[in-house]
C-alpha positions, 0 to 999 in steps of 0.5 A, a space after each residue: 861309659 867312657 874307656 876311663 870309668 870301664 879301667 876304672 870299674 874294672 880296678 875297682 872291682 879287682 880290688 874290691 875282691 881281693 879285700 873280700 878275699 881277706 874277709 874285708 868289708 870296704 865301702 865306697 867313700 867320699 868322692 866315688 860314693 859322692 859321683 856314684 849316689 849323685 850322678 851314677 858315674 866317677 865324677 869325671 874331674 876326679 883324680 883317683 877312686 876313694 874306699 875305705 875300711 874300718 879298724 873293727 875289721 882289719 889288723 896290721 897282719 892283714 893289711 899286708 897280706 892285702 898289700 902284697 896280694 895287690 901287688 902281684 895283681 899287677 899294680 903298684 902299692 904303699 901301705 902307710 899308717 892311715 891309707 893304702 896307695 895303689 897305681 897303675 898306668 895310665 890313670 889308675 889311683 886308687 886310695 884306701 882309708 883306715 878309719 880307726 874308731 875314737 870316743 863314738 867316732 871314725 877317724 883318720 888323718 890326712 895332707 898336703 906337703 911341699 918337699 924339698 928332697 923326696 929321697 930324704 922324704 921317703 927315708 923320713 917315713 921309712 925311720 917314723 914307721 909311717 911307711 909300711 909296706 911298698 913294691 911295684 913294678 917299677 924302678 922306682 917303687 923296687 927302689 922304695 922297697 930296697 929301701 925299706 929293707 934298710 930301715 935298721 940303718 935309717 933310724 940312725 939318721 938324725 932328725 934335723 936332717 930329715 925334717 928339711 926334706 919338707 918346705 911346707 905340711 899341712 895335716 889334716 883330722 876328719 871326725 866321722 859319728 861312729 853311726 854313718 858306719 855302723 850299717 853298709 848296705 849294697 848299692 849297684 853302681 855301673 851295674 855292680 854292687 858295691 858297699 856304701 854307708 846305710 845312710 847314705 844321703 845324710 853321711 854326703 850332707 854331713 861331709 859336703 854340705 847341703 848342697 851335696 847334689 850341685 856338682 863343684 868343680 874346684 872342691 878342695 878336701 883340706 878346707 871343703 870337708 865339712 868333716 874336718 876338725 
């Protein structure tokens, strides 16, 4: 095992229990099930560690206390509307999806964007509520969460100013059967069980094809997810 994959596995299991801590069922998802199922390693082109929750799971209330619980685990966090961000030097990024159940189906939204401020830009999700929770342990995620605490404040900022802290958006909605998820079962990745969806090989052909065993270096998640509606 590479130094990379041993902090990698390391921050996944610290994280994986404190989510259990809260009685939290995640799973590994996407890019991370995909390298562990195929390969039996992080795909090593990969640029962060993918694992999700479900909405019959988790609440508002929760989520922050696991926001703030990986925090004083050392790591730096955003808890945003459809996704928990975490980070630590060197090369820690760890991403949580919260599916949200809809008409027989999981889904969650996500995208790309260009900006032309990121401080308008942090103030634009701070106003909208998209940006729930942030600290870290350093200037810059101290400075996102003293902003946060000004949230009465930037309601007032109008929204044509706001909006021209983004050049260009695209956004993005995967659309998962409810029945991938309904089972997880465990699955000893690295040597440790992790959750993964029961029907493991269907759910990687439902989200990357059938040729979900040849390795693709230049896999793009907004135009390459077979998911995506």
């Amino acid at each position: 095992m590479t130094d990379k994959s041993q902090r990698w596995l390391d921050s996944l299991e610290q994280i994986t229990a404190i989510l259990q801590q809260h009685n939290l069922n995640s799973f590994l998802d996407t890019g991370t099930l995909l390298g562990a199922v195929r390969d039996g390693q992080f795909i090593p082109w990969d640029n962060d560690i993918d694992i999700s929750l479900l909405d019959k799971d988790y609440n508002k209330q929760t989520l922050l206390k696991v926001a703030k619980s990986i925090y004083h685990a050392g790591y730096n966090v955003n808890y945003h509307q459809d996704a928990i961000y975490i980070y630590k030097d060197p090369d820690i990024a760890i991403g949580i999806m919260l599916y949200r159940h809809s008409n027989q189906s999981y889904i969650n939204q996500f995208g790309k964007i260009e900006l032309a401020s990121r401080f308008l830009y942090l103030l634009k999700k701070i106003k909208s509520r998209q940006l729930i929770y942030c600290q870290g342990h350093t200037f810059t995620y101290s400075f996102k969460a003293s902003m946060l605490k000004l949230r009465a404040l930037i309601s007032i900022i109008p929204n044509w100013l706001l909006d021209k802290s983004v050049i260009s958006e695209q956004t993005k909605q995967i659309n998962i059967p409810e029945h991938f998820f309904n089972k997880l079962e465990e699955f000893s990745f690295y040597g440790v069980n992790f959750n993964v969806p029961a029907e493991t090989k269907e759910y990687l052909e439902f989200r990357y094809g059938s040729n979900w065993k040849t390795p693709i270096s230049d896999y793009d998640y907004m135009t390459d997810d077979h998911s995506l509606v």
